[in-house]
N, C-alpha and C positions, 0 to 999 in steps of 0.2 A: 717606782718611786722609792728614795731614800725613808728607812721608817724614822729618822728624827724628823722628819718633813712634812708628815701627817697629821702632827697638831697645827702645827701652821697652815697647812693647806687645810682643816676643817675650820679653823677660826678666820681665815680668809675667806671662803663661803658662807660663813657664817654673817661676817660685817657684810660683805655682798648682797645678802640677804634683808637685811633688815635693814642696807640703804635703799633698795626696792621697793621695800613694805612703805618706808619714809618716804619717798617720792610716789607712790599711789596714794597713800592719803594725803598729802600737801595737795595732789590733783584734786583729790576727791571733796576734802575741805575749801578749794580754793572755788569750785565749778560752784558750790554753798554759795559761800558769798555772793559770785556775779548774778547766778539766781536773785537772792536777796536782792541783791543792788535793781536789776531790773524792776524787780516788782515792785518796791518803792519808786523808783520814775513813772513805773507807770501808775502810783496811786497819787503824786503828785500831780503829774502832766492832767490826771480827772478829776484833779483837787481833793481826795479824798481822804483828807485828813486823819480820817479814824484807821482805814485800813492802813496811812503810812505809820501811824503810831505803833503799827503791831512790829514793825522790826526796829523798833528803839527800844532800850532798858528804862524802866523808870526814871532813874539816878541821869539820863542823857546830859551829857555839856554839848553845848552846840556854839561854836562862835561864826556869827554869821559873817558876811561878804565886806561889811562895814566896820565889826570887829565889837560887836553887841556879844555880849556870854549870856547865854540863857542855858538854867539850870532847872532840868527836868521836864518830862511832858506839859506838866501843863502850863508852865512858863514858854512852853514852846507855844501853845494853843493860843495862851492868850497873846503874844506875840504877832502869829497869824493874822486871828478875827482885829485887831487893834492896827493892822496895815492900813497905811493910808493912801492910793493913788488905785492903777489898774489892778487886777490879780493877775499874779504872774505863778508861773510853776518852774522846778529848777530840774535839769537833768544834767547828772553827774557822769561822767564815763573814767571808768578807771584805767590808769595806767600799769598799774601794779600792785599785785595782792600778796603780801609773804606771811604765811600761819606759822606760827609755836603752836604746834601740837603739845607741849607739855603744857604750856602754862594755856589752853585754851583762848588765847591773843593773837589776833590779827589785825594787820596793819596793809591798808587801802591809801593807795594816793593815785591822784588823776585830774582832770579838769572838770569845770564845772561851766554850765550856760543858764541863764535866767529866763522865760519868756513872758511875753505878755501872752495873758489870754485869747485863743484866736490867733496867734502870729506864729509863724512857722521860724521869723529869724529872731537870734538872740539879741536882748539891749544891753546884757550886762555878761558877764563873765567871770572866769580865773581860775585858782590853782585851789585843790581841797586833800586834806588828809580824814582820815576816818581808822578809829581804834574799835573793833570789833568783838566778842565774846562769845562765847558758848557755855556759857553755865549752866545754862537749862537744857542744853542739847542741840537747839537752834541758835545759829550765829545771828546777833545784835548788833546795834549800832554801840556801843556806847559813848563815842563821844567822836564830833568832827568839828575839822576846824576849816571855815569858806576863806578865799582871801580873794579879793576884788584887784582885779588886773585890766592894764588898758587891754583894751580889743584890738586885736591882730588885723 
């Protein structure tokens, strides 16, 4: 090898390098989240309120299906208990999750289905984004927005 060529070729392995490092934690952050995401459908789908609280930030914005903003836990709760009709639970499935590792933000978009309690098919539906956090270490919700689309 030419030796003017050996700085280049170490900073070219070098960027090599740490686009690899980059792309195993995006993986490694990103498996985080669907984890996350799961767990919450499934605290939903048994109605468990308390346990889906645990992967929301306090500070949560949530704009629901119909385009209600509710600001914070317990504006969520009382939300909930103040429904009026069947109880229903909602499962979200993502399409796509992209993390900034610097700035600890991630961004979730996918669809979403509504059910009634007991019923295996959806009545309600649509499109959801979801802005994510890891301040504490553990990736959050903090804030998602439902939007209510006809049924396919």
């Amino acid at each position: 090898m030419q030796p003017f060529l050996k700085p280049f070729f170490r900073i070219f392995l070098g960027l090599l390098m740490l686009l690899a490092i980059n792309v195993y934690g995006q993986e490694t952050e990103i498996k985080q989240i669907l984890e996350q995401r799961e767990a919450s459908n499934e605290a939903l789908k048994s109605f468990d309120e308390a346990l889906n609280n645990t992967f929301l930030t306090e500070d949560v914005l949530i704009t629901t299906g119909a385009g209600t903003l509710l600001s914070g836990k317990a504006e969520l709760i009382s939300y909930i208990n103040n429904a009026q009709g069947p109880r229903m639970y909602w499962v979200r499935t993502p399409d796509e999750v992209i993390v900034n590792s610097e700035t600890k933000l991630a961004w979730e978009t996918g669809t979403w289905k509504g059910f009634v309690e007991g019923s295996e098919e959806s009545v309600v539906g649509g499109k959801y984004s979801a802005q994510w956090t890891k301040k504490s270490g553990t990736w959050l919700i903090q804030s998602q927005l439902f939007v209510t689309l006809p049924r396919e």
